[in-house]
N, C-alpha and C positions, 0 to 999 in steps of 0.2 A: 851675481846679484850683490848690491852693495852693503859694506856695514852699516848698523844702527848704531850711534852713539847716546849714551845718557851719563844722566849727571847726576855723583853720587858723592854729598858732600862738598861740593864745592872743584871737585874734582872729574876729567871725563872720563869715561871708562869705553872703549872702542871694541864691540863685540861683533863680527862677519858672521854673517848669517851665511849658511851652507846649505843651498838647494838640492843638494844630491839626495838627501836623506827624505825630501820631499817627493820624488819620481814616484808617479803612481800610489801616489798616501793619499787616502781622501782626508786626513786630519789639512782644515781647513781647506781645501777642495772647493773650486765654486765653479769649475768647469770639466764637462766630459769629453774629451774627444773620442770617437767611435774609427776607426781603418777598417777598410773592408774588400777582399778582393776573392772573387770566384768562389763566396759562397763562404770565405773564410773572415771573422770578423773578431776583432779587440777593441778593447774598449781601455782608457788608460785616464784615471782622475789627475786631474792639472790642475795649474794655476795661470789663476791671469796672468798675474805680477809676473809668471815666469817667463810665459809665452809671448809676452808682449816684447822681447830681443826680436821676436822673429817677425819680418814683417809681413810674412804669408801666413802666420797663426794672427796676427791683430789683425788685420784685414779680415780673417774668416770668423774672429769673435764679432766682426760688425759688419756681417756682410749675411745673404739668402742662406748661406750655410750652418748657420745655427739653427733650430731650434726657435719654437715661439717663446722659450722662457728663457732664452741665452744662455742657458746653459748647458748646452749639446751641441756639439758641432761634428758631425757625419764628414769625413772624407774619403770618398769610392776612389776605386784602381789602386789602391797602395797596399802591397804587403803586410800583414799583421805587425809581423816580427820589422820590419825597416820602416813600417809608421811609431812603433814603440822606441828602435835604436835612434830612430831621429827627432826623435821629443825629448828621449835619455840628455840628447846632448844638450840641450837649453838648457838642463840639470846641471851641468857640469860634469856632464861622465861622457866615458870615451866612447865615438862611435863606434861601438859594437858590431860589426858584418860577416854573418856567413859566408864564406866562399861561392855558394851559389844564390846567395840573397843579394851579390857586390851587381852586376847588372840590374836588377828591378831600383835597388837603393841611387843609383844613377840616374838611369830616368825619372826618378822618381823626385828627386833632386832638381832634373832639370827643369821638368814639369808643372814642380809649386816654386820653382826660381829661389830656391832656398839658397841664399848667395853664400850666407854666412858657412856652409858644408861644403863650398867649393874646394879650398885649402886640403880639409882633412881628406876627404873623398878623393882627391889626387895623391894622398903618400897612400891612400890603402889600394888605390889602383896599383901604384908603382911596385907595391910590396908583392900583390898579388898576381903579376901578367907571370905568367910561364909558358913554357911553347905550347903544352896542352888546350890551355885556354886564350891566347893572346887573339886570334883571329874571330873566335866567336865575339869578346871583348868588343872588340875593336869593329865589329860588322853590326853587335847591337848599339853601342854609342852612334855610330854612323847614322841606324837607322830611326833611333829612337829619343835622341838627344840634340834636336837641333840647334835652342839655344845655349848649349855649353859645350858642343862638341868640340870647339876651338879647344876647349881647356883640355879636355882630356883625350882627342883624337893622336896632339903631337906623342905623349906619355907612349902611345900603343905605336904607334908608326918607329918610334927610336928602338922600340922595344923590336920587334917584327924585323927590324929593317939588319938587325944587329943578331937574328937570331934565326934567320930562312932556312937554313941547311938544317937546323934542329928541328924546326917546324916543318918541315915538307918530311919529316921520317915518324910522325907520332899517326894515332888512327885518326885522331879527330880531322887532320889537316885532310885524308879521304872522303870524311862527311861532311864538308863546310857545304854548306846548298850555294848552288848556281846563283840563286837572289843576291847571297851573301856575296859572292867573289863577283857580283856585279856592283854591291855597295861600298866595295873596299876602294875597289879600281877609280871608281866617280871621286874619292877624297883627292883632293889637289895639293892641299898646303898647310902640313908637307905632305907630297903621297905618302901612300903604305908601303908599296914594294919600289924598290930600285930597277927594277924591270917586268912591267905588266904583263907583257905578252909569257917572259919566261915563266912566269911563276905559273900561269894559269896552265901552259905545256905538262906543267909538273904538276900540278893538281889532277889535270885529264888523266896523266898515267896514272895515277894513286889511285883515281878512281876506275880507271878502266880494268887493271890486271883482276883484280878479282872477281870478277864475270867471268872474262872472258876464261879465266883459267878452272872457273867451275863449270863454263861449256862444255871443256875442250875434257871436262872428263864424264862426262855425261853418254851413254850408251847410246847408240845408231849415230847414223850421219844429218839423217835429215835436223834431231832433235840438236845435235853438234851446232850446224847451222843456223838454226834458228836461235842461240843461242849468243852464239858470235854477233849476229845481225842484232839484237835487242842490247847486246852488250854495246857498241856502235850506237847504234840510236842513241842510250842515255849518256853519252859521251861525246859525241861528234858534235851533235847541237849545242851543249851548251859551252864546246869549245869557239865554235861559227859568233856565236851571239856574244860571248865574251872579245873574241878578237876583234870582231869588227868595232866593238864599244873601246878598245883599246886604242884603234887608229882613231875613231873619233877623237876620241880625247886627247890623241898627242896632235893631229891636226888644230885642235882649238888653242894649245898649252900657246 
């Protein structure tokens, strides 16, 4: 927000006003914004002046989403705490992100077109992918971020592409869901993996050994059996369904 100047004696005196110290101060406050999601809701007193940077908060000061006194404006599906971090910023404070809040503050981002959080929302990606989490990362942007996934898809694909042997040995790379190693594979440019078919080989196994190997000590034969077989099923199929989505897509590439 810009300095005020005045004149004092014939003289100007240049004072910057400092919006941080305003985040959430109802001292002079003349708007509410409410976040609301799954039953969980904050409420955080603004300002115009301030929010008028953003052109998804001016737009909803003057748009169905306020309030018949203008001075309330409701925004559902957003995190408490990543509707609060992201108003913090029009403040002039750093976007603030949990580790497990950096997914919803993404889509959330892409969702209200918040352009001006692009920038910063890609170093905190960058800072944050580790093998633990890069594939989840990278399967919820995929699925959940269509108008910004450009930006942040490559961040995860260099990340991923640079770090496979690390990630095919953590637990989580054994519960990525089937959806997800179908929404990785679909990304084109640039893909995710340097080799579709292998990587999903190596997913199967992750996920297969430990069934099967808690069949195999499981007492009788017939229970052994049926064991193996169910271990099979949730592994075969959604090896089939990946492969064949794999040829698809290199026949179209």
């Amino acid at each position: 927000v810009g300095g005020v100047a005045t004149e004092i004696q014939g003289k100007s005196m240049k004072r910057h006003f400092d919006a941080r110290e305003f985040f959430d101060n109802e001292l002079y406050s003349d708007v509410t914004i409410e976040f609301s999601c799954q039953g969980l809701v904050a409420r955080v007193a603004a300002h115009r002046m301030v929010l008028h940077q953003s052109s998804f908060f001016n737009a909803a000061l003057n748009s169905g989403m306020r309030e018949s006194d203008a001075k309330f404006v409701k925004i559902g599906d957003v995190v408490p705490q990543v509707g609060r971090a992201i108003t913090a910023f029009y403040y002039g404070l750093d976007l603030e992100i949990a580790p497990f809040n950096l997914l919803p503050t993404l889509v959330t981002i892409d969702r209200l077109q918040l352009m001006e959080l692009v920038e910063v929302s890609s170093e905190q990606l960058k800072e944050s992918l580790s093998a633990d989490n890069a594939l989840d990362l990278a399967a919820g942007i995929a699925e959940g971020c269509p108008w910004l996934l450009t930006s942040w898809l490559p961040l995860c694909s260099a990340f991923i592409s640079t770090h496979e042997e690390e990630i095919a040995k953590t637990e989580s790379f054994g519960r990525l869901a089937c959806e997800h190693i179908m929404s990785l594979m679909a990304v084109r440019d640039p893909p995710i993996f340097v080799s579709p078919i292998s990587f999903v080989v190596r997913w199967l196994r992750s996920r297969q050994s430990p069934p099967i190997s808690a069949a195999c000590q499981s007492d009788g034969g017939s229970e052994r059996g049926e064991g193996i077989d169910e271990a099979w099923e949730t592994t075969v199929d959604p090896l089939q369904h990946a492969a064949t989505h794999c040829n698809a897509l290199q026949h179209t590439a």
